[in-house]
C-alpha positions in Angstrom: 8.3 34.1 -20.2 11.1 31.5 -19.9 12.1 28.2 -21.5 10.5 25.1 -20.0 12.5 24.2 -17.1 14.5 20.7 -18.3 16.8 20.2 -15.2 15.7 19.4 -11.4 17.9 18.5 -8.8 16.9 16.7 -5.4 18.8 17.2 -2.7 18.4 14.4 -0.1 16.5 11.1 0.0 14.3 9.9 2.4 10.4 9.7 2.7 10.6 13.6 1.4 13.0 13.3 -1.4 11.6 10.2 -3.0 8.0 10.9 -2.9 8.7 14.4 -4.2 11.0 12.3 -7.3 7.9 10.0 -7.7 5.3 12.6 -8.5 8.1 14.5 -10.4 9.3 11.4 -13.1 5.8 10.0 -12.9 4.2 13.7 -14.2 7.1 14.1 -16.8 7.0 11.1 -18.2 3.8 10.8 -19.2 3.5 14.5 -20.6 6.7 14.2 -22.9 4.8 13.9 -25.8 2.9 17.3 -24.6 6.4 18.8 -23.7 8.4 17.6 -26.6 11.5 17.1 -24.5 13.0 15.0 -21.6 13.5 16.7 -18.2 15.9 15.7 -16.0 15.3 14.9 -12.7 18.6 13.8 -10.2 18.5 12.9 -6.5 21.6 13.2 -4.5 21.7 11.7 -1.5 24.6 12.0 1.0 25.6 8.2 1.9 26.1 9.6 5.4 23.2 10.8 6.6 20.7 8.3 7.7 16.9 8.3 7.5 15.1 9.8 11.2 12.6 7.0 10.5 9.7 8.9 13.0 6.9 9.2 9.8 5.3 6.0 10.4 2.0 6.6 10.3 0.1 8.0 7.7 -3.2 9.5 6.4 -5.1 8.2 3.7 -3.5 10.7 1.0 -0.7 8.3 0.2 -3.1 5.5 -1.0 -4.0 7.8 -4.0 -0.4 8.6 -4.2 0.1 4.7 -4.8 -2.5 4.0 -6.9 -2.4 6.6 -8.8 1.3 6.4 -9.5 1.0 2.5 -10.6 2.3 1.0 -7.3 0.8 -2.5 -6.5 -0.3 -2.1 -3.1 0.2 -5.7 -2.0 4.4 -5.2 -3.4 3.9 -1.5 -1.0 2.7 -4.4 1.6 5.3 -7.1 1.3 8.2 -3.9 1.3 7.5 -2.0 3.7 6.3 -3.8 5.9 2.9 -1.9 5.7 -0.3 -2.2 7.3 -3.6 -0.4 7.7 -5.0 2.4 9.3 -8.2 3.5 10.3 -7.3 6.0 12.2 -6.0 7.3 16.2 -6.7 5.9 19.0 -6.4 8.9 22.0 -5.8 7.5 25.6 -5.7 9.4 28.3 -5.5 13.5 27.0 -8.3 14.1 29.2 -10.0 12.7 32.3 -13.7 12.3 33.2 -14.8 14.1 36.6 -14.1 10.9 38.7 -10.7 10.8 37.4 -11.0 8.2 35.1 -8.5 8.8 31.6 -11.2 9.1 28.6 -10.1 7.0 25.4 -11.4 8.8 21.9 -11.0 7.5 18.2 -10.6 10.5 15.4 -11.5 8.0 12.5 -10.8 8.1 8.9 -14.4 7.0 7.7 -16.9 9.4 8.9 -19.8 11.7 8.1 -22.8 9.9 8.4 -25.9 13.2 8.3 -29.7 12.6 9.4 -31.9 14.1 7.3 -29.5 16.2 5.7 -28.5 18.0 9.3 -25.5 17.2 11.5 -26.2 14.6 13.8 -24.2 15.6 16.9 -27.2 18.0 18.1 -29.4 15.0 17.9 -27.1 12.8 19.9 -26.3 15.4 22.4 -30.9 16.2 22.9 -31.4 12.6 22.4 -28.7 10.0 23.3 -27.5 6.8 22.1 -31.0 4.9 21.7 -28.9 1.5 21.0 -26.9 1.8 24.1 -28.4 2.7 27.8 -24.9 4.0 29.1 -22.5 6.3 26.8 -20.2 9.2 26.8 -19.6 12.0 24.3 -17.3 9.7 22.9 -19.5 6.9 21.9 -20.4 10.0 19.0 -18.3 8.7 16.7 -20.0 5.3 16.5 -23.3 7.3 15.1 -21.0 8.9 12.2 -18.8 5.9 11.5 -18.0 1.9 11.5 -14.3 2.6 12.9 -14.8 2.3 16.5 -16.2 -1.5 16.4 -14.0 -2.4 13.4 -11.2 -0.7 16.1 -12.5 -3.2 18.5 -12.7 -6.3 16.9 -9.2 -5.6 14.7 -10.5 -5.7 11.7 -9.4 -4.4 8.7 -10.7 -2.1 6.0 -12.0 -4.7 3.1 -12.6 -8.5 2.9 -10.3 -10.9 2.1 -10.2 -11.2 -1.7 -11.4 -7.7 -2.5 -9.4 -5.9 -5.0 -6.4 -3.7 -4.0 -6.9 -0.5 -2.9 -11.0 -0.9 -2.2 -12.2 -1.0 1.1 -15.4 -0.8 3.1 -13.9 2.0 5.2 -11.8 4.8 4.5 -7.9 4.0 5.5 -4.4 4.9 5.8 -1.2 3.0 6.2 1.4 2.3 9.0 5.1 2.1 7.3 8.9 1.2 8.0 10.1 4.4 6.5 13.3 3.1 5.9 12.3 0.2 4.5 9.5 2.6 2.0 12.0 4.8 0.9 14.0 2.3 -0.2 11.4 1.0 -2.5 10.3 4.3 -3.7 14.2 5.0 -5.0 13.9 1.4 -6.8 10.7 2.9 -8.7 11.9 6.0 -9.5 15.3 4.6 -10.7 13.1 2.2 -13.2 10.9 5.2 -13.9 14.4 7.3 -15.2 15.5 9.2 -12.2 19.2 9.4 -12.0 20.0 9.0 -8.5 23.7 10.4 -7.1 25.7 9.3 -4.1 27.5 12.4 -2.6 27.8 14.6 -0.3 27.2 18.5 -1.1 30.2 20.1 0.5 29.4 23.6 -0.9 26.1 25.8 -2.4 27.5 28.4 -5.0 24.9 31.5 -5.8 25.3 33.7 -9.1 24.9 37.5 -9.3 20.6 37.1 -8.6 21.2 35.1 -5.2 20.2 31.7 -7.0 21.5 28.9 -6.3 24.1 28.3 -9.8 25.7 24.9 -8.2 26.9 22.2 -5.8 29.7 21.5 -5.1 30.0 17.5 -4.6 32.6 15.5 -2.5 33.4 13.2 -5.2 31.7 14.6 -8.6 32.9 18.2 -8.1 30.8 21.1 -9.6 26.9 19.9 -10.4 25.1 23.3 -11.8 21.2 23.5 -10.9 18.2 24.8 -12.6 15.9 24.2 -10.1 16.5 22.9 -6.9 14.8 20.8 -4.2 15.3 20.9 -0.9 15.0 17.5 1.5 18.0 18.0 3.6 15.6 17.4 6.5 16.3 19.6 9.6 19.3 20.9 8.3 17.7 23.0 5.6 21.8 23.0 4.1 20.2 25.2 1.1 16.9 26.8 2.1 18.4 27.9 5.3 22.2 27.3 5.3 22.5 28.8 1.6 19.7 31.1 1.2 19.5 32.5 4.2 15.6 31.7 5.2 14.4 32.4 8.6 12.6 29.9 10.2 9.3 30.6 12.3 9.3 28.9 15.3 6.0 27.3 16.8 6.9 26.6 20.3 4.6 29.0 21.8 2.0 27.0 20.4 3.1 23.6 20.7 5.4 22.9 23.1 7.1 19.5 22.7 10.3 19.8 21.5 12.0 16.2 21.7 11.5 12.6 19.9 12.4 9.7 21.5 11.6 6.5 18.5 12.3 2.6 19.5 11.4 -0.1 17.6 10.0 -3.5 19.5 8.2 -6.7 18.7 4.9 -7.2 19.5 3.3 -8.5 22.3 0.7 -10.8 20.7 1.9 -11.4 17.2 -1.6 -12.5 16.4 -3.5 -9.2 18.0 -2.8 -6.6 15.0 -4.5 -3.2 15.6 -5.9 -1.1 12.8 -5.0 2.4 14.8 -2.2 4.3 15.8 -2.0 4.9 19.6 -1.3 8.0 21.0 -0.6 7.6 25.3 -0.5 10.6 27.3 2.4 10.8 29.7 3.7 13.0 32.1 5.7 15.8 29.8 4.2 14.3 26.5 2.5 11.6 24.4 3.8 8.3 23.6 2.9 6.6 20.2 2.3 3.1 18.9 2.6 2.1 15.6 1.9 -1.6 14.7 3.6 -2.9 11.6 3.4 -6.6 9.8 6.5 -7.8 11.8 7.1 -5.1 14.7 5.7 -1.9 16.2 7.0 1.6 16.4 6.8 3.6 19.0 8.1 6.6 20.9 7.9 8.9 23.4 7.4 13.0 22.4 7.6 15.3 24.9 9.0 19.1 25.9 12.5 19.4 27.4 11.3 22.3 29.7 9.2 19.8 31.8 11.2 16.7 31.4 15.1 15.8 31.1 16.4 13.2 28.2 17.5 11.1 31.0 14.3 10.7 33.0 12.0 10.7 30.0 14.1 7.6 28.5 13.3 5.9 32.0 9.7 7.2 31.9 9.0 5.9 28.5 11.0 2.3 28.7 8.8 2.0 31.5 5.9 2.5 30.0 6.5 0.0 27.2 7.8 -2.5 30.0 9.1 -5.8 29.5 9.1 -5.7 25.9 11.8 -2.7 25.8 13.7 -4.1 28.9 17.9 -3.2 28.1 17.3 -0.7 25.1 19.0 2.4 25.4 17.1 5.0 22.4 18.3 8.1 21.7 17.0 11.3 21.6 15.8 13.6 18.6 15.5 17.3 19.2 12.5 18.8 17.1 12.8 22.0 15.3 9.2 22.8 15.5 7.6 25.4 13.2 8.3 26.6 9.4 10.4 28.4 7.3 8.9 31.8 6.5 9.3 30.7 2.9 9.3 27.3 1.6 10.6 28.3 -2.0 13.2 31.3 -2.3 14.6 31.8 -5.9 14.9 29.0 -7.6 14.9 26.8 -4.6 12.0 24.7 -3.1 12.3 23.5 0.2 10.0 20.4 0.7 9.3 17.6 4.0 11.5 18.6 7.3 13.6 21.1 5.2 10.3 23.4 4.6 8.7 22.8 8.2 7.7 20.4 11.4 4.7 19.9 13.4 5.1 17.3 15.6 3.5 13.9 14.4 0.5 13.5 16.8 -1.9 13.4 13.9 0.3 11.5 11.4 0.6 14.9 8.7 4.4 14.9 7.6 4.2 12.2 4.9 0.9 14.2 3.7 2.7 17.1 3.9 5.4 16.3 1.3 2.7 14.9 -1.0 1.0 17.8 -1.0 3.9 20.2 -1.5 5.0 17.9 -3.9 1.5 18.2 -6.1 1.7 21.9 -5.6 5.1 22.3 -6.8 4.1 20.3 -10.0 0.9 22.7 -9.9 2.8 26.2 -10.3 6.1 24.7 -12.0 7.6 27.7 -13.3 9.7 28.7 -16.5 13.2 29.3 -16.1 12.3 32.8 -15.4 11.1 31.8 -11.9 7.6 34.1 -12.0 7.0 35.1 -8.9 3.0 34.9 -8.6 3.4 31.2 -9.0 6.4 31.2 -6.2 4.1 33.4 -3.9 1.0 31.0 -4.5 3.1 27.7 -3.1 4.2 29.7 -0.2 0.8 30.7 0.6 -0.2 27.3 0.3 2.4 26.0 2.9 1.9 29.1 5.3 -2.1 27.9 5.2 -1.4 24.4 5.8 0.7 24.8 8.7 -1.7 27.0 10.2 -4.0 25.1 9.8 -2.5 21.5 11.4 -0.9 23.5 14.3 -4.4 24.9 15.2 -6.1 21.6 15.0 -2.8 20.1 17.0 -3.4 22.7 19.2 -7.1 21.8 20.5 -5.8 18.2 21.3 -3.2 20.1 23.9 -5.1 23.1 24.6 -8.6 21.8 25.6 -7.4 18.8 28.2 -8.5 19.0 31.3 -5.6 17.3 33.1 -4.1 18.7 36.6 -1.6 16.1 37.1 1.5 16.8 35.9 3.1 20.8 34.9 3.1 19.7 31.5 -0.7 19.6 30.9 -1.4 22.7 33.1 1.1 24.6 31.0 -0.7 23.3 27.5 -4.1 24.6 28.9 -2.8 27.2 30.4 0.2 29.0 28.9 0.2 27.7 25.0 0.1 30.6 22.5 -3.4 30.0 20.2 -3.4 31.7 16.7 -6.4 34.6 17.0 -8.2 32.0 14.4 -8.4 28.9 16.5 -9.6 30.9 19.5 -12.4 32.9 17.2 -13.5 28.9 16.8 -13.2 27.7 20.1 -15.8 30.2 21.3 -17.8 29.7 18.6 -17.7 26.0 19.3 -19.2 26.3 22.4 -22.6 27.6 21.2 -22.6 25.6 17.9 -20.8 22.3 16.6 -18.6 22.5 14.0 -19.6 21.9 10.2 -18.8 22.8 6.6 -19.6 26.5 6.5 -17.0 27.5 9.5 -14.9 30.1 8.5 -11.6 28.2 8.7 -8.7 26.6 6.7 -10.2 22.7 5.9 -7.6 21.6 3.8 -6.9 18.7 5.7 -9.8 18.3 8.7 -13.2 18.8 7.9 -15.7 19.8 10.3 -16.7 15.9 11.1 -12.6 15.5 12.1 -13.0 18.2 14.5 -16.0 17.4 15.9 -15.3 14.0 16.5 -12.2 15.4 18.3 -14.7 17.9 20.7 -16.9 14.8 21.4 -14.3 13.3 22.5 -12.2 15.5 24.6 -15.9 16.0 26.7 -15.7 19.7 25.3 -19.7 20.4 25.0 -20.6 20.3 28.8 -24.2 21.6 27.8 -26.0 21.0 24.5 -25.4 23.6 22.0 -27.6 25.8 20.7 -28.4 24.5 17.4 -32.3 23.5 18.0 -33.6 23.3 14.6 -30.5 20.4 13.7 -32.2 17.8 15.9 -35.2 15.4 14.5 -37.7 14.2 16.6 -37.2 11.3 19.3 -38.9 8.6 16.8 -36.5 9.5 13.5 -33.7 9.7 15.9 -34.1 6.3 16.7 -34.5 5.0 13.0 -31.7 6.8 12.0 -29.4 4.7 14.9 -31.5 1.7 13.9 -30.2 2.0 10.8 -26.7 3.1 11.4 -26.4 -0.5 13.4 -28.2 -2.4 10.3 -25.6 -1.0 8.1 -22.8 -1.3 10.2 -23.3 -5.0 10.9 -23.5 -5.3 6.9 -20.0 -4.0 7.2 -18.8 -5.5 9.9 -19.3 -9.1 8.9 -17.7 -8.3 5.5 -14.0 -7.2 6.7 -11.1 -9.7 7.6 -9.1 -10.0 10.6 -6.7 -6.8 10.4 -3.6 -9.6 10.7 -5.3 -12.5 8.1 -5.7 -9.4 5.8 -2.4 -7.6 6.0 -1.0 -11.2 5.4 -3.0 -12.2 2.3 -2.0 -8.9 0.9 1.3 -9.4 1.9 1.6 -12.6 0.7 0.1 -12.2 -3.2 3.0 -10.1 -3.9 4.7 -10.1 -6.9 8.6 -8.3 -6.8 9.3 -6.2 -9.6 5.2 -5.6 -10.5 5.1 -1.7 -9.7 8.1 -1.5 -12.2 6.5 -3.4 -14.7 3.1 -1.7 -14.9 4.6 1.8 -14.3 3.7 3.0 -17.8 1.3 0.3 -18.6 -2.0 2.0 -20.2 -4.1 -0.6 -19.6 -2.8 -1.0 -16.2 -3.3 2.4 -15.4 -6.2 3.1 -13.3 -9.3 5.3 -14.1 -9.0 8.0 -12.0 -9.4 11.6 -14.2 -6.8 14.0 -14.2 -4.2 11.1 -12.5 -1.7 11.7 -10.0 -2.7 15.0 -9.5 -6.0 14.9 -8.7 -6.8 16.6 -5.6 -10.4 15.6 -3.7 -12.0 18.7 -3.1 -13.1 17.6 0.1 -10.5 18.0 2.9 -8.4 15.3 3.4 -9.5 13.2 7.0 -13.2 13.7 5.4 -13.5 11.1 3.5 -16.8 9.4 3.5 -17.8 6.1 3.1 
């Protein structure tokens, strides 16, 4: 075996170069005593190249990412102009048989069982006893407190509760820019060196490893190990090395991004969801921050030009948009066949895309960024540990595309060429149809055969409920309780919700109370603080084994 690798080298910034140099200086500097020497960890970042600013929304991985890493959540608030998330909001994917669009919630707090058995069978044999008149996707209200706390824009916790607590289950909407920029402030104070320059050149030695860059201004910069978050551009996964990339357009079809940023409507009116919109060659997203919202339009080139979509999406937003001119991103959708090749790691855009419906990029650079950590290598680069990341990012972006690909898949829409061609013509992976047919006899739960890294059975479920999938009960008789324990068990679902309910803040109050107990400078303060650092087992690292949108409260 090797030496201990004591050189790493970031290339690129952004969301996916500073998270990854977060986890990295955060890991190595608390093990030094356990390695015995320093490591050095470098970002270069090319002052040309600016940040694509479309990973707004998030799931609730990064709030363990924060907290674990010593970030005060109310100086995350007051920086990035952060707010919560309790989860998406679909409008319009499908339509009910009179035409009407159907609005669903996939929620982040969920999970709610009777008697130990999956409560969809009962609601689909007995109904929603606390409401006379409901659809399939008034389910989510039996499982979780989202919906209402949706409705009445409230937030996660109560006013004075501690940070990072929360009666529901959340996740964060961000200005990326504004977030990277105070991730590279931490991991400067933390010890990462971070370099200016633009890498003109990628030299490889006899092996095919990458040996050095070659910078505009500093010249020659030799690498040990090498990480790339050149975005898109891939300039050393692909450009250097030479990996093919896997394109996913047969699955999911959109192919361009159009982001705008706008002020809000009613300042006061904060929502605690993203928004997704169906349009005509596409979906349209909403994204409230403290002091503006985010939004765009994504759609597929084949059904719509840049020209008309730009028109179709200002006039969506209306007023509020009236005179902007946005431009256009094209989408590289899919994934490199390898993520790490040699002695090169290719992490965020760099490794792989799926378009954001369900809010996965920033997750997915945690994640790679834990598992690189998880199977660092010696300078010897063994290859079992290079093969396991890889199989960990092939299974992840299986496993996201199939779950994107029920959203586009099973809608029911005849209006426009673009839905008929997702129901009709987009490629499904022999996995997610083996489910789909199962799913019509049985609903989904925890022993399904299937990748649930990320969605558990309750997130797809809750998606199926509300897309009307399950037309006829399924056949699961022996899930469903009686009529009368049905009833207690909704009985007691609205008891505790209530509880719940009348304990959370205003969404906007909230975000500005947080906002406004900040204190600049605290989250380099208390980086290394051991008192300060919270309880939470094997730290930054620690992985839930439960997939991530499962969390239950």
């Amino acid at each position: 075996m090797g030496k201990p690798i004591t050189n790493i080298t970031i290339v690129g910034g952004g969301t996916a170069g500073w998270i990854t140099a977060f986890y990295l200086i955060h890991r190595y500097k608390r093990r030094k005593e356990i390695i015995g020497q320093d490591v050095s960890i470098t970002l270069i970042e090319s002052p040309d190249v600016a940040i694509i600013g479309v990973g707004e929304a998030t799931v609730p991985t990064l709030k363990g990412t924060l907290r674990e890493g010593g970030i005060s959540e109310a100086e995350f608030f007051a920086r990035a102009d952060a707010t919560f998330k309790l989860g998406i909001w679909f409008k319009g994917w499908n339509r009910k048989e009179n035409g009407a669009p159907i609005g669903f919630l996939h929620p982040f707090t969920g999970g709610l069982s009777v008697d130990g058995m999956n409560p969809g069978y009962s609601f689909k044999k007995h109904g929603l006893s606390a409401r006379p008149e409901f659809d399939d996707q008034d389910f989510v209200r039996v499982i979780s407190h989202a919906r209402e706390a949706m409705e009445r824009m409230c937030g996660p916790r109560a006013l004075n509760d501690p940070e990072y607590s929360g009666a529901l289950q959340y996740a964060y909407h961000l200005d990326a820019a504004k977030f990277s920029e105070f991730l590279a402030e931490v991991c400067v104070a933390r010890g990462v060196a971070h370099v200016r320059d633009n890498v003109e050149h990628v030299r490889l030695d006899e092996r095919g490893f990458i040996s050095s860059l070659q910078l505009r201004e500093r010249g020659d910069w030799p690498v040990e190990l090498v990480v790339d978050c050149t975005g898109f551009k891939a300039l050393l996964i692909s450009g250097a090395l030479k990996e093919p990339f896997e394109s996913f357009s047969d699955y999911l079809l959109n192919d361009r991004a159009i982001p705008i940023q706008i002020k809000h409507r009613d300042p006061a009116r904060l929502e605690p969801v993203t928004t997704s919109t169906a349009l005509e060659a596409g979906w349209s997203w909403n994204i409230p921050l403290r002091s503006r919202i985010g939004a765009g339009y994504v759609f597929c080139s084949a059904f719509k030009s840049d020209d008309d979509a730009k028109k179709e999406f200002l006039d969506h937003l209306g007023p509020v948009a009236q005179g902007m001119d946005p431009h256009v991103i094209k989408m590289r959708v899919g994934r490199m066949r390898r993520s790490w090749v040699k002695n090169c790691v290719a992490v965020g855009l760099a490794s792989g895309f799926l378009e954001p419906l369900e809010s996965t990029a920033i997750m997915t650079i945690e994640l790679q960024a834990r598992w690189l950590l998880n199977v660092m290598p010696s300078t010897d680069f063994e290859e079992p540990l290079i093969r396991e990341y890889n199989s960990l990012c092939e299974s992840l972006y299986g496993e996201v595309r199939d779950f994107l690909g029920i959203h586009f898949t099973q809608n029911n829409r005849d209006d426009t060429p673009f839905w008929r061609a997702c129901r009709r013509d987009a490629k499904k992976s022999d996995s997610l149809r083996a489910q789909l047919d199962l799913w019509k006899c049985m609903l989904p739960g925890p022993l399904d055969l299937r990748d649930k890294r990320v969605f558990s059975n309750w997130s797809v479920l809750c998606l199926l409920m509300g897309k009307d999938f399950y037309k006829n009960p399924p056949v699961g008789v022996l899930e469903v309780v009686s009529s009368l324990k049905w009833q207690k068990y909704c009985h007691e679902v609205w008891r505790r919700k209530q509880a719940v309910l009348d304990g959370i803040a205003d969404h906007r109050a909230l975000v500005e109370s947080i906002a406004g107990s900040s204190v600049a400078g605290r989250s380099l303060r208390d980086a290394y603080d051991p008192a300060a650092a919270p309880k939470l087992g094997l730290g930054i690292l620690t992985v839930d084994p439960q997939p991530i949108m499962s969390q239950l409260n």
